[in-house]
FIROTI-659070 format. One line per 5 residues: number of its first residue (from 0); their letters; for each residue y, z, x of N, C-alpha, C. Coordinates in steps of 0.02 Angstrom, whole numbers, plus 32768, in hexadecimal, padded with zeros to 4 digits. Example, Ala and Ser with C-alpha at 12.3 -4.5 7.8 and 13.67 -1.06 7.14 Angstrom:
// FIROTI-659070
0 = AS = 7EE4 8186 8294 7F1F 8186 8267 7F5B 8186 8294; 7F90 8162 8282 7FCB 8165 82AC 8002 818A 8285 $
***
This chain:
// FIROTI-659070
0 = XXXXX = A0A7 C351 EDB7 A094 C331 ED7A A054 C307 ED86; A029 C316 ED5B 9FD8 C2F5 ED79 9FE7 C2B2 ED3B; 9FC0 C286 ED53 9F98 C23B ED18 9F68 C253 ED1A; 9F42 C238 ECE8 9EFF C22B ECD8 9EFB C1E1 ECD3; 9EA7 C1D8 ECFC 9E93 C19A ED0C 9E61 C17E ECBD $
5 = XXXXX = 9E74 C13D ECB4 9E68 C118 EC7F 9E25 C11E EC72; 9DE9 C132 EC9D 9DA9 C135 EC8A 9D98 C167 EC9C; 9D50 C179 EC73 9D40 C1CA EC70 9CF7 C1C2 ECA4; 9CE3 C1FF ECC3 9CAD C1FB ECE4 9C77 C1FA ECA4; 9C3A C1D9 EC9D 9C13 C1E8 EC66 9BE5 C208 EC72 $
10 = XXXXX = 9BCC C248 EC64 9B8A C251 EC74 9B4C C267 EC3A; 9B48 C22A EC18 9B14 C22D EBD5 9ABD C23B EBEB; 9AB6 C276 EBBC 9A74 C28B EBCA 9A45 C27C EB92; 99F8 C268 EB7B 99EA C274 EB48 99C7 C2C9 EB38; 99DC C2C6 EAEF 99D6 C30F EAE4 997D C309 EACE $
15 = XXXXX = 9956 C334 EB02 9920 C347 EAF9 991A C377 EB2A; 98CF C37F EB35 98C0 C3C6 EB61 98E8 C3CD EBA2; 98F1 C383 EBB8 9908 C38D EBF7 9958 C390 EC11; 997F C3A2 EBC3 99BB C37B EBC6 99E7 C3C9 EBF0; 99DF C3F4 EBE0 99FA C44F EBFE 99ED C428 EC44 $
20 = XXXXX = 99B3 C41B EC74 9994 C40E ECA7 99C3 C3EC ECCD; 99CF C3A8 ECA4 99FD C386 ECC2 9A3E C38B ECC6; 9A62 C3A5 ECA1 9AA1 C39C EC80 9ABB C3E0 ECB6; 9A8A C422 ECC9 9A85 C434 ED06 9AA3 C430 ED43; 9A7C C3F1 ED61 9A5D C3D2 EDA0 9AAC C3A5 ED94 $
25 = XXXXX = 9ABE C382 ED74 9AF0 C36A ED88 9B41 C395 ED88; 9B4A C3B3 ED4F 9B72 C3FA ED5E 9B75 C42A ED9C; 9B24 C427 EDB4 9B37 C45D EDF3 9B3F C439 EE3A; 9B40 C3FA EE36 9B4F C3CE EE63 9B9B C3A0 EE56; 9BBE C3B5 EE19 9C08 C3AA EE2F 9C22 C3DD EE3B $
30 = XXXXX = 9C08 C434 EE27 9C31 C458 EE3E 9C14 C468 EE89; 9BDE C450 EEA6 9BD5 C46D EEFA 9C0E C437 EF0F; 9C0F C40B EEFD 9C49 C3C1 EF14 9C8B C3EB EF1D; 9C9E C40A EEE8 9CED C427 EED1 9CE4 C44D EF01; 9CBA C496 EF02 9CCB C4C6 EF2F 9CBA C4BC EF7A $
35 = XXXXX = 9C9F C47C EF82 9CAD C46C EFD3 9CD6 C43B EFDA; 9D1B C450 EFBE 9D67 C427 EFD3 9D7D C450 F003; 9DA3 C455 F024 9DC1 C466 F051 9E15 C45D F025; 9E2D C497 F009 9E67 C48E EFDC 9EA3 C48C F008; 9EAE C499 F046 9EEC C494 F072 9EFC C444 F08E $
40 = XXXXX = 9ECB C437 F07A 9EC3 C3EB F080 9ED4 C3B4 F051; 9EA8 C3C9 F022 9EA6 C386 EFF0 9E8F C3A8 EF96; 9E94 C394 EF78 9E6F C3AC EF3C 9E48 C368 EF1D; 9E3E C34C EF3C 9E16 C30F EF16 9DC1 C32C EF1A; 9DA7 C317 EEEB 9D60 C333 EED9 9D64 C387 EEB2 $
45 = XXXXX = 9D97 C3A4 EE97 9DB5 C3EC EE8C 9D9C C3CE EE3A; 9D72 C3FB EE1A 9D74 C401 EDCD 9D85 C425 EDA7; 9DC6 C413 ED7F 9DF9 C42A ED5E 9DD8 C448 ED0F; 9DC5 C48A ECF8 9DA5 C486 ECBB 9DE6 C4C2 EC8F; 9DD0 C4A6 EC58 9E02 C4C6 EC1F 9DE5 C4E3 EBE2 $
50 = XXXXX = 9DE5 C517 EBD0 9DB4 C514 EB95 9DDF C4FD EB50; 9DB3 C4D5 EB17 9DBF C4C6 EADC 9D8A C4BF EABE; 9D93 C4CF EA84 9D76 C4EA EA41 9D33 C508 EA58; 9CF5 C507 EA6A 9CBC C526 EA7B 9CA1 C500 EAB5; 9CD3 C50B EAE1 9CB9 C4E9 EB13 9CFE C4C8 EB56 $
55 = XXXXX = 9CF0 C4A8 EB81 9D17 C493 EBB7 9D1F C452 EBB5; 9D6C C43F EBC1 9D75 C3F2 EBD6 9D77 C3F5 EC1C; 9D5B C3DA EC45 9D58 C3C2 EC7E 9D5D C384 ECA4; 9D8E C3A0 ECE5 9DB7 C360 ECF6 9D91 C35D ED54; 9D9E C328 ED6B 9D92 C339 EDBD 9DE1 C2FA EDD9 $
60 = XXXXX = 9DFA C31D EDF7 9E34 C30E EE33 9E14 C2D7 EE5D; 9E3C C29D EE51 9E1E C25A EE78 9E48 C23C EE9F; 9E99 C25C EE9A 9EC1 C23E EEC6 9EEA C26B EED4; 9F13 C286 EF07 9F35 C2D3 EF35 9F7F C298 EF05; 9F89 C260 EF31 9FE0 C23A EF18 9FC5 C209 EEE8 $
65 = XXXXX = 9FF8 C1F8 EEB9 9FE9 C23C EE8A 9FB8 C24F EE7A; 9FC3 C29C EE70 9F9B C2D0 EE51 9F6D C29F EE08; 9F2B C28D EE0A 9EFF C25A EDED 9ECD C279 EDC4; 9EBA C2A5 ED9E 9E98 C2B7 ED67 9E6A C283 ED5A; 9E15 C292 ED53 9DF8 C269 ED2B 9DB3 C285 ED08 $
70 = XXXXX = 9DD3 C274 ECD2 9D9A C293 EC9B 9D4F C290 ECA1; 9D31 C2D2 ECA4 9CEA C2C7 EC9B 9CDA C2DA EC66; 9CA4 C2A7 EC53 9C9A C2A1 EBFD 9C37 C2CD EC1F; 9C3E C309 EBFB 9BFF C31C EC15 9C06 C357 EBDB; 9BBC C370 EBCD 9BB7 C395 EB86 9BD3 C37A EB53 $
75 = XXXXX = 9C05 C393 EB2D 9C1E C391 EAE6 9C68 C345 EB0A; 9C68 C358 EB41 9CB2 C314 EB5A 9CEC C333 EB25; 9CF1 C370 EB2E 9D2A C384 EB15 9D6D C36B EB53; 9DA3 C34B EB34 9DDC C34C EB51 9E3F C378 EB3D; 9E50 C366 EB81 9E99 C393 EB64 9EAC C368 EB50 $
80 = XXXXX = 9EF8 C36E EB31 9F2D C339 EB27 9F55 C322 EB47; 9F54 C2FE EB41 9F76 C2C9 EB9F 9FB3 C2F6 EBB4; 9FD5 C308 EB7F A023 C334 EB9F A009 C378 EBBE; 9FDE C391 EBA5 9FCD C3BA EBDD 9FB7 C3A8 EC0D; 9F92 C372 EC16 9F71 C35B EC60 9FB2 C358 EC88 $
85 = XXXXX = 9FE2 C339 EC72 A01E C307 EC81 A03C C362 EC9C; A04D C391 EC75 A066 C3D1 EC86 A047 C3EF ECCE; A005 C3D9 ECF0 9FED C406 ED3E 9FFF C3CB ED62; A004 C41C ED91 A013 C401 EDEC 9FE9 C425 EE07; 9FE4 C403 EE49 9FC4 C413 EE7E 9FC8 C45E EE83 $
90 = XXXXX = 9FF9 C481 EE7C 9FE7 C4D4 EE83 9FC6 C4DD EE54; 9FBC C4D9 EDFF 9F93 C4F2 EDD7 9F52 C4D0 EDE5; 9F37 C496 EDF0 9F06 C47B EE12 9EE6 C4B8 EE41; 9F11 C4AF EE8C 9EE9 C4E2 EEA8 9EF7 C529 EEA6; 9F08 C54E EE7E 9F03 C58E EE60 9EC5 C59A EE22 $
95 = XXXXX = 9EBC C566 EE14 9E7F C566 EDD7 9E33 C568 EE09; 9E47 C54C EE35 9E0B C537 EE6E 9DF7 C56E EE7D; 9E3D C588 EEB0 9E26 C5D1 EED8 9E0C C60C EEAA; 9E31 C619 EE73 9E0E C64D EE3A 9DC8 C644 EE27; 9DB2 C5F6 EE15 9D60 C5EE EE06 9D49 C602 EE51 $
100 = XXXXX = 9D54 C5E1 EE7C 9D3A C609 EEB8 9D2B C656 EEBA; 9D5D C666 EECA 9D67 C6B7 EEB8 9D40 C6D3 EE7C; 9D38 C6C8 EE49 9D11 C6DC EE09 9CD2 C6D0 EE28; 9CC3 C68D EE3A 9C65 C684 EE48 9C5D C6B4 EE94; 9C83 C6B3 EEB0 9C68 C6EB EEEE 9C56 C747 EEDB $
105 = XXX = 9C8E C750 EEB6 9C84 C77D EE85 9C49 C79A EE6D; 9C24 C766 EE56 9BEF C76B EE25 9BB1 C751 EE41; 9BB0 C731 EE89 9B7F C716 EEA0 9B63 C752 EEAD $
***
């Protein structure tokens, strides 16, 4: 059974030319973070994404005991509803991991 932590990561961009650029640069530097976890280990730094309505809520794993969810508010900051957060464990955690893995090697 995961919590979710009371504050969200923020990552506010302003929308102009440079906002794709950035919004980027920080996206591809939490997922190099995620996919250099070492999942037999630990899942903290692991980003948990879900899709809703046109787009992804995205979470990153901040604590292994308990299992610690915390919202990143980035693009649209779409979120789930806490009872589903409250519904994963550590196996759906790292089974969501290893598949994005698996999909981006895939396609690399």
């Amino acid at each position: 059974m995961a919590k979710l932590a009371q504050t969200s990561l923020n990552y506010v961009f302003h929308i102009d030319k440079n906002y794709r650029k950035e919004y980027n640069r920080v996206w591809d530097k939490l997922l190099a973070t995620s996919n250099a976890v070492d999942l037999s280990k630990t899942l903290v730094g692991v980003i948990y994404s879900d899709g809703v309505a046109d787009g992804y809520a995205n979470y990153v794993v901040i604590k292994d005991k308990p299992l610690t969810l915390q919202h990143i508010h980035i693009g649209d900051g779409y979120q789930l509803p806490y009872p589903y957060i409250r519904g994963l464990n550590e196996k759906d955690i790292k089974r969501h991991a290893e598949s994005s893995r698996k999909l981006k090697a895939m396609f690399s």
